[in-house]
TIVO-2410 file (N, C-alpha, C; in nm, 3 decimals):
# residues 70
REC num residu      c1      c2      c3 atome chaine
REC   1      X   6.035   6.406  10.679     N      A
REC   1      X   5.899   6.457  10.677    CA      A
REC   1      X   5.815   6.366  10.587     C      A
REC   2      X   5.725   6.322  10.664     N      A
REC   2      X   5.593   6.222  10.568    CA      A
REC   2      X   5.560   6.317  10.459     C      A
REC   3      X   5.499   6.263  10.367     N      A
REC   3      X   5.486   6.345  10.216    CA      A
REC   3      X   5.313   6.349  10.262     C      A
REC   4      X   5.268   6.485  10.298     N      A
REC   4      X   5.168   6.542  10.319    CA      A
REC   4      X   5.128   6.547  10.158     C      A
REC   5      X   5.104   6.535  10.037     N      A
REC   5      X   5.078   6.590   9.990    CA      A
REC   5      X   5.100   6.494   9.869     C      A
REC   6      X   5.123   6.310   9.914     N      A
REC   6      X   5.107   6.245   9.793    CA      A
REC   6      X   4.962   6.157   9.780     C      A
REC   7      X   4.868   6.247   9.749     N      A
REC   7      X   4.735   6.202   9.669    CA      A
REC   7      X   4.662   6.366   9.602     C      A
REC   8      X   4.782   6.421   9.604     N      A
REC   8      X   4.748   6.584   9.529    CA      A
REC   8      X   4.832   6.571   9.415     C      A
REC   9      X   4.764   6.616   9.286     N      A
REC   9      X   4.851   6.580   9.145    CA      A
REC   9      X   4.821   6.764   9.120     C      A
REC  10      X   4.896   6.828   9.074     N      A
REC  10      X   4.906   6.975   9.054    CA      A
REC  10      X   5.020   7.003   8.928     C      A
REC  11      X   4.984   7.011   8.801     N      A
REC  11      X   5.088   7.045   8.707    CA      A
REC  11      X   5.087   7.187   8.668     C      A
REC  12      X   5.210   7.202   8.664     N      A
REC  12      X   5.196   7.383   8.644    CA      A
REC  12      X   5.269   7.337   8.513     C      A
REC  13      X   5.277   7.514   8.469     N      A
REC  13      X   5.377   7.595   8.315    CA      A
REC  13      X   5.466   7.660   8.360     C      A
REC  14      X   5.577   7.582   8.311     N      A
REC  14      X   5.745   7.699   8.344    CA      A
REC  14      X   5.802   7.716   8.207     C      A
REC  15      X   5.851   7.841   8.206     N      A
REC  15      X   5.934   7.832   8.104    CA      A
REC  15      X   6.079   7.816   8.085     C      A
REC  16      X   6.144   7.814   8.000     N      A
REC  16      X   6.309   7.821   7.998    CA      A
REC  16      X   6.361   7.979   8.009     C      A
REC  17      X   6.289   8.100   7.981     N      A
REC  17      X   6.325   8.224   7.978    CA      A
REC  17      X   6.238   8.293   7.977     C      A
REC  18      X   6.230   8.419   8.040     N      A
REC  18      X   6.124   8.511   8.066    CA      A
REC  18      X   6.235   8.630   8.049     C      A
REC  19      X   6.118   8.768   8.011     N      A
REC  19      X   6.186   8.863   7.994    CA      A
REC  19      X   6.081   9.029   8.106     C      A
REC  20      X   6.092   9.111   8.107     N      A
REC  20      X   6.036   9.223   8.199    CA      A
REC  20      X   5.985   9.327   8.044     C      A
REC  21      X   5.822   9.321   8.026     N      A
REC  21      X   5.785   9.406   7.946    CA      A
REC  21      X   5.726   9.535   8.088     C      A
REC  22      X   5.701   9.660   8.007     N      A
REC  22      X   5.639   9.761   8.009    CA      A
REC  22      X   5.553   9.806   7.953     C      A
REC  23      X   5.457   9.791   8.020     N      A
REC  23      X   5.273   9.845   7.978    CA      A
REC  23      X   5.316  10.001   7.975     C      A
REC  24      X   5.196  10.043   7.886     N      A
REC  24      X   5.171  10.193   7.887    CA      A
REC  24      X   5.186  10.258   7.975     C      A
REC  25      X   5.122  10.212   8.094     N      A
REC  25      X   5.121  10.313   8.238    CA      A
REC  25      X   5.268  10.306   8.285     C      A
REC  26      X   5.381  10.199   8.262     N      A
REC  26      X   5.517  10.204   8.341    CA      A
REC  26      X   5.504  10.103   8.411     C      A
REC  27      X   5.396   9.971   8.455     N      A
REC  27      X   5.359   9.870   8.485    CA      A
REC  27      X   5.490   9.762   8.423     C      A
REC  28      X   5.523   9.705   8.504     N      A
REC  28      X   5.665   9.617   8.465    CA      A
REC  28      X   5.525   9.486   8.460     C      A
REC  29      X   5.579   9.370   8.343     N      A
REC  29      X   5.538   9.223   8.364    CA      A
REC  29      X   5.629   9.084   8.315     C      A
REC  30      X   5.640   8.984   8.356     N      A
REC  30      X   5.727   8.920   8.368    CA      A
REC  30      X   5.657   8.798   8.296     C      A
REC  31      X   5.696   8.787   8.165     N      A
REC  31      X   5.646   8.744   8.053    CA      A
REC  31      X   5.718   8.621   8.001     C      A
REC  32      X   5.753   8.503   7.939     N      A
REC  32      X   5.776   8.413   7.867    CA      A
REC  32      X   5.844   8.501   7.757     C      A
REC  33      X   5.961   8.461   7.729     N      A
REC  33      X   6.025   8.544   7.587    CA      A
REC  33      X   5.972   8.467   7.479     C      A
REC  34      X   5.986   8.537   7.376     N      A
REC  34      X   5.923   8.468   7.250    CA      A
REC  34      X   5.943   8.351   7.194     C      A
REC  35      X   6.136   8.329   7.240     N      A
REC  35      X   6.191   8.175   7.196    CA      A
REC  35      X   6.206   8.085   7.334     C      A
REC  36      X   6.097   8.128   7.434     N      A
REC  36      X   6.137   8.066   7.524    CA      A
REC  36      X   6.067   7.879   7.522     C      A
REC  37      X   6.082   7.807   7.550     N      A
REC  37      X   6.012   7.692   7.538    CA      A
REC  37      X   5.957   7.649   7.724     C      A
REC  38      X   5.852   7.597   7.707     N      A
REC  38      X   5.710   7.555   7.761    CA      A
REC  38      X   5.748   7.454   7.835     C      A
REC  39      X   5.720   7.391   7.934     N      A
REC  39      X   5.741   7.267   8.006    CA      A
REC  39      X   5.638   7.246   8.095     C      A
REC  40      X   5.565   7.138   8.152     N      A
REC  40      X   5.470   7.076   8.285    CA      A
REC  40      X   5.559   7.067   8.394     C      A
REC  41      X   5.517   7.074   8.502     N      A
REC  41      X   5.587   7.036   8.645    CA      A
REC  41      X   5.543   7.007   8.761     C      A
REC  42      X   5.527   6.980   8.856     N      A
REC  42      X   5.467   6.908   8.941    CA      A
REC  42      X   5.459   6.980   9.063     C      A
REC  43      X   5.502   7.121   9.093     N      A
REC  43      X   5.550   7.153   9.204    CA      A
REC  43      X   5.481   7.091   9.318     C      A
REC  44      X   5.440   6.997   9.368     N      A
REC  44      X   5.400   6.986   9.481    CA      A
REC  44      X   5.481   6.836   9.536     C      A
REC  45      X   5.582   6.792   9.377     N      A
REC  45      X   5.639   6.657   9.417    CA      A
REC  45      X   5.788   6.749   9.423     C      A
REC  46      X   5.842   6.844   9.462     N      A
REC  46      X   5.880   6.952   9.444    CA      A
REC  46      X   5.883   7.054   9.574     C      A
REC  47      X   5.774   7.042   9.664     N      A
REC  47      X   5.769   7.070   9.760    CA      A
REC  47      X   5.884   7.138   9.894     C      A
REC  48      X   5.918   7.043   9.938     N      A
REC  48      X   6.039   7.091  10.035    CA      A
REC  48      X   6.131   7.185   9.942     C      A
REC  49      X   6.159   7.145   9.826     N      A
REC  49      X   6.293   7.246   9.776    CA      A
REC  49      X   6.236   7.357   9.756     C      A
REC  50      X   6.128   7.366   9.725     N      A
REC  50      X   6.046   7.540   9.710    CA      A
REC  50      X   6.086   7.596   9.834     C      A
REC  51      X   5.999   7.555   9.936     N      A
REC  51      X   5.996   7.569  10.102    CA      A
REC  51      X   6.120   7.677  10.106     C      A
REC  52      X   6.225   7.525  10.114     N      A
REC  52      X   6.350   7.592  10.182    CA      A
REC  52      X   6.382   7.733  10.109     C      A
REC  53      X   6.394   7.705   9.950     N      A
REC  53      X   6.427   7.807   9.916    CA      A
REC  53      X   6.324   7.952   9.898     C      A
REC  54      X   6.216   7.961   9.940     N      A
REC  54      X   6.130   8.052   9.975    CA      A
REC  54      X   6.180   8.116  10.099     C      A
REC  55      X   6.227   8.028  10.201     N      A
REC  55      X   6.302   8.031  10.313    CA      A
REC  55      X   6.421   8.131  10.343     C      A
REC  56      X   6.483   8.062  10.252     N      A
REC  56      X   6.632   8.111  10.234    CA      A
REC  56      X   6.636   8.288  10.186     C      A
REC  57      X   6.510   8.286  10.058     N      A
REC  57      X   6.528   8.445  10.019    CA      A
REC  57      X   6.456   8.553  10.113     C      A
REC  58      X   6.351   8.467  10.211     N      A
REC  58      X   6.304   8.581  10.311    CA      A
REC  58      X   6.374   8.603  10.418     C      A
REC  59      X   6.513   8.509  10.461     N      A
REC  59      X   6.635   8.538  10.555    CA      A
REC  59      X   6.709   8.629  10.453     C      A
REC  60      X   6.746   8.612  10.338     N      A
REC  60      X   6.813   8.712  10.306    CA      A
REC  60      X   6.770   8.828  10.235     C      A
REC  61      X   6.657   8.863  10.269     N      A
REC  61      X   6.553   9.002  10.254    CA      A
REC  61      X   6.577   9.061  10.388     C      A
REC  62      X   6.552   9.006  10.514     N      A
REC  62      X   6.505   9.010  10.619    CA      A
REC  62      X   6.692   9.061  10.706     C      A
REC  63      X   6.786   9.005  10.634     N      A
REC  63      X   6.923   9.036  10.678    CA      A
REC  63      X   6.961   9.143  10.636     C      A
REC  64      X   6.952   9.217  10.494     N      A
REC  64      X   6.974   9.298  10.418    CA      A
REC  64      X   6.868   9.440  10.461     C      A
REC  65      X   6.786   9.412  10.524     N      A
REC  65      X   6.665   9.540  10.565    CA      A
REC  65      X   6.709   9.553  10.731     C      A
REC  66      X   6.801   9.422  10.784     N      A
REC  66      X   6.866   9.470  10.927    CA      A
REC  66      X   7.007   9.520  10.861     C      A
REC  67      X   7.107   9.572  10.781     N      A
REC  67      X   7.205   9.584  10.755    CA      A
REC  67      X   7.145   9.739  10.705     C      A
REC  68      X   7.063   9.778  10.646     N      A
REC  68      X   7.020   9.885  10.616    CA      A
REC  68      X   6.996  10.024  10.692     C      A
REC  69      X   6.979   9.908  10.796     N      A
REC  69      X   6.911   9.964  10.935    CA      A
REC  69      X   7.037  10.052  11.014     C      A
REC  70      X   7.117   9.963  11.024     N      A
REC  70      X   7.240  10.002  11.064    CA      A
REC  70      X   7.317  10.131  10.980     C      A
***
């Protein structure tokens, strides 16, 4: 696949660890832990491996809701 997408520069924030707080109302959020450390990333040089694996977890959402079924 031609790289659609090399004259787009896009840096994101990831962290090394995140944790699941609870707001007042029972609202879950998915937060950076306190000792977690900070990093830049490029996702778009990054691309296909997102894809697939975006891919991969909506086949196995999509397998598990036909197994349910049954």
């Amino acid at each position: 696949m031609d790289n659609i997408f090399k004259r787009t520069s896009a840096h994101w924030v990831r962290y090394d660890k995140y944790e699941w707080k609870e707001s007042t109302d029972g609202v879950l959020y998915l937060t950076p832990a306190k000792e977690a450390v900070m990093s830049l990333y490029n996702p778009i040089k990054e691309y296909e491996e997102l894809v697939l694996t975006a891919l991969g977890i909506g086949l196995d959402v999509m397998q598990k809701k036909l197994l349910w079924k049954n």
